[in-house]
C-alpha positions as CSV (number, residue, x, y, z in Angstrom):
1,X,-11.5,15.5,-59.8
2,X,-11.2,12.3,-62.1
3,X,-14.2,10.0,-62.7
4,X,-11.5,7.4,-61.6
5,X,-11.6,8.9,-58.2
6,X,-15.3,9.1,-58.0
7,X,-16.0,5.3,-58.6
8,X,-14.0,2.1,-57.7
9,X,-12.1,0.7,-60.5
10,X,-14.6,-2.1,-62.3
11,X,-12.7,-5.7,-63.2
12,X,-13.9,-8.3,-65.2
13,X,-12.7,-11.8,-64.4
14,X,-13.3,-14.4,-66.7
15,X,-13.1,-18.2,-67.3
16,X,-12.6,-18.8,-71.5
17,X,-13.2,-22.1,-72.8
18,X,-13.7,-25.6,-71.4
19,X,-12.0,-25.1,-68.0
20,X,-14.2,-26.0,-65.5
21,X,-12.0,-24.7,-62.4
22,X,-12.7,-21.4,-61.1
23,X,-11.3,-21.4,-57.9
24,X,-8.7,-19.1,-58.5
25,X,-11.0,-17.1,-60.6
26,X,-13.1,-16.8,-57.4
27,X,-10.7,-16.2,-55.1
28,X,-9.0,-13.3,-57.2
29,X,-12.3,-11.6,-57.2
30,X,-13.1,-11.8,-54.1
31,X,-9.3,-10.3,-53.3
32,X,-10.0,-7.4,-55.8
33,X,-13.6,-6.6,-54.1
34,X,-11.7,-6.5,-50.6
35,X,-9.4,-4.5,-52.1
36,X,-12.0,-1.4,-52.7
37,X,-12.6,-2.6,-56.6
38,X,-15.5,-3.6,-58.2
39,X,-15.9,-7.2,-59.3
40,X,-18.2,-8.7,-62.3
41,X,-17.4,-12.3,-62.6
42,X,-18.6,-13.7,-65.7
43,X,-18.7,-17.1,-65.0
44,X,-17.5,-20.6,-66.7
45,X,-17.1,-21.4,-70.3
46,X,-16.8,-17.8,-71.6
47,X,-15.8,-16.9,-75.3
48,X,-13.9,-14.2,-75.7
49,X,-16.4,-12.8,-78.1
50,X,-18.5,-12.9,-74.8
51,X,-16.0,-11.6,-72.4
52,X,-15.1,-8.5,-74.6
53,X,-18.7,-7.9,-75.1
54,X,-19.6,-7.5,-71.2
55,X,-16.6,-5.7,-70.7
56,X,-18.0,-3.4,-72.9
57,X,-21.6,-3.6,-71.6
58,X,-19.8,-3.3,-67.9
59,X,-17.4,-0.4,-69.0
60,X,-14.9,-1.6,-67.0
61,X,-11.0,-0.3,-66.5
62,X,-9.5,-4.0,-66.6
63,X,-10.0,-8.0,-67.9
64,X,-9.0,-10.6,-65.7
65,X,-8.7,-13.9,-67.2
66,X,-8.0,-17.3,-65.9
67,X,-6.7,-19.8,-68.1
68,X,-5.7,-23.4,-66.6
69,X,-6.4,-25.3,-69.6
70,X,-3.2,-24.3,-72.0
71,X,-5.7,-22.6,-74.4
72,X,-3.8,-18.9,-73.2
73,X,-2.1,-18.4,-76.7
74,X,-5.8,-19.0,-78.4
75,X,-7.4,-16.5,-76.1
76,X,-5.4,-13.7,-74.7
77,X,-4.7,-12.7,-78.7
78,X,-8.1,-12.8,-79.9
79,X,-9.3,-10.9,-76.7
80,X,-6.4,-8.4,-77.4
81,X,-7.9,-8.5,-81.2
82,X,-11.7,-7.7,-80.5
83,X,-10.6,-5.1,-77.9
84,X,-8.6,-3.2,-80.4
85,X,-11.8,-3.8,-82.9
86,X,-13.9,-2.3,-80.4
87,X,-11.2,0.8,-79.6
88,X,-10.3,-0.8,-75.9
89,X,-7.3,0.8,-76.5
90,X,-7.2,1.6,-72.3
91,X,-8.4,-1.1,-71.0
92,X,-6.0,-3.4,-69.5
93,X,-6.0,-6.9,-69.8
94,X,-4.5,-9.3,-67.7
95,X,-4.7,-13.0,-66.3
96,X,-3.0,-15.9,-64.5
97,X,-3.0,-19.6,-64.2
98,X,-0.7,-22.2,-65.8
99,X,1.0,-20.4,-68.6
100,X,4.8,-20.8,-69.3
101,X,7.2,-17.5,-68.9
102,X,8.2,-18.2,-72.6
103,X,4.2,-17.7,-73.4
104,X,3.6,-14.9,-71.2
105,X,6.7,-12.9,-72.7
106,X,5.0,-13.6,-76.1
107,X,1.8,-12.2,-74.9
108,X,3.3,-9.3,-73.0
109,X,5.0,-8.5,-76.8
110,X,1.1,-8.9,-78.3
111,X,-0.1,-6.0,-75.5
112,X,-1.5,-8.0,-72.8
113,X,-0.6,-7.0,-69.9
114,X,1.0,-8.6,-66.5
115,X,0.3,-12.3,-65.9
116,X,0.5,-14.2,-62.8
117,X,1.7,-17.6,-62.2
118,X,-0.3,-19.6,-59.2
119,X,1.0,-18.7,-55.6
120,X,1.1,-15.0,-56.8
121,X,-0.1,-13.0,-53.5
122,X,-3.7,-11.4,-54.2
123,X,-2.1,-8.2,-52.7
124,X,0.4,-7.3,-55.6
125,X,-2.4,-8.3,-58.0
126,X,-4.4,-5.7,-57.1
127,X,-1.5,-3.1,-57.1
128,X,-0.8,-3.7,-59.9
129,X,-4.1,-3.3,-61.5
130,X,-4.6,-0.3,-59.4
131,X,-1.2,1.5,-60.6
132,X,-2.0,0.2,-64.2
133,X,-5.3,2.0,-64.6
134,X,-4.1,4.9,-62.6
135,X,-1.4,5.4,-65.3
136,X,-3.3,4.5,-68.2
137,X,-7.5,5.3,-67.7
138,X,-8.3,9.0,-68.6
139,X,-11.7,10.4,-67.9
């Protein structure tokens, strides 16, 4: 039996920078904890210095940020940088907010995973960090 099997699968969601909206931060973790996963919200004003470093302390399967402030092409490649530092080679590392499809193709090309536009339903969030870490976490 897998250690994925034996524990739910730990997300960090995260708010980097100045942003000071978390709704949607809130209300994707709340989705993923109803989902059966286990949910450590970091809070506002993250660096990502700070968010790889409690994804570490939290070993967790996935990073979820939320970026509404335009500051996605700043953050999601030096998160993908420290993770790589830091041999997070299977952790996933996703996100959402406003971020143009040209952007999130770049990204997706730079090893960050899925992102979601607003109106995305929770539901195929959760899916798809659920297949992801299926696919991709070994124990």
């Amino acid at each position: 039996m897998s250690k994925i099997s034996q524990r739910p699968i730990r997300v960090l969601v995260a708010k980097c920078g100045l942003d000071g909206h978390d709704r949607g931060a809130k209300v994707i973790a709340a989705s993923l904890r109803d989902a059966g996963m286990e949910v450590i919200y970091t809070g506002l004003r993250q660096t990502p210095e700070m968010v790889v470093h409690a994804a570490l302390q939290e070993d967790v399967d996935a990073i979820g940020v939320s970026i509404l402030s335009g500051a996605h092409n700043t953050v999601f490649p030096k998160i993908i940088q420290l993770m790589k530092e830091q041999g997070m080679d299977d952790v996933l590392l996703t996100g959402g907010g406003i971020i143009p499809e040209d952007d999130m193709r770049q990204l997706r090309k730079m090893g960050v995973g899925e992102l979601f536009a607003p109106g995305t339903p929770t539901g195929e969030i959760a899916t798809y960090i659920r297949e992801w870490v299926s696919k991709h976490r070994s124990f």
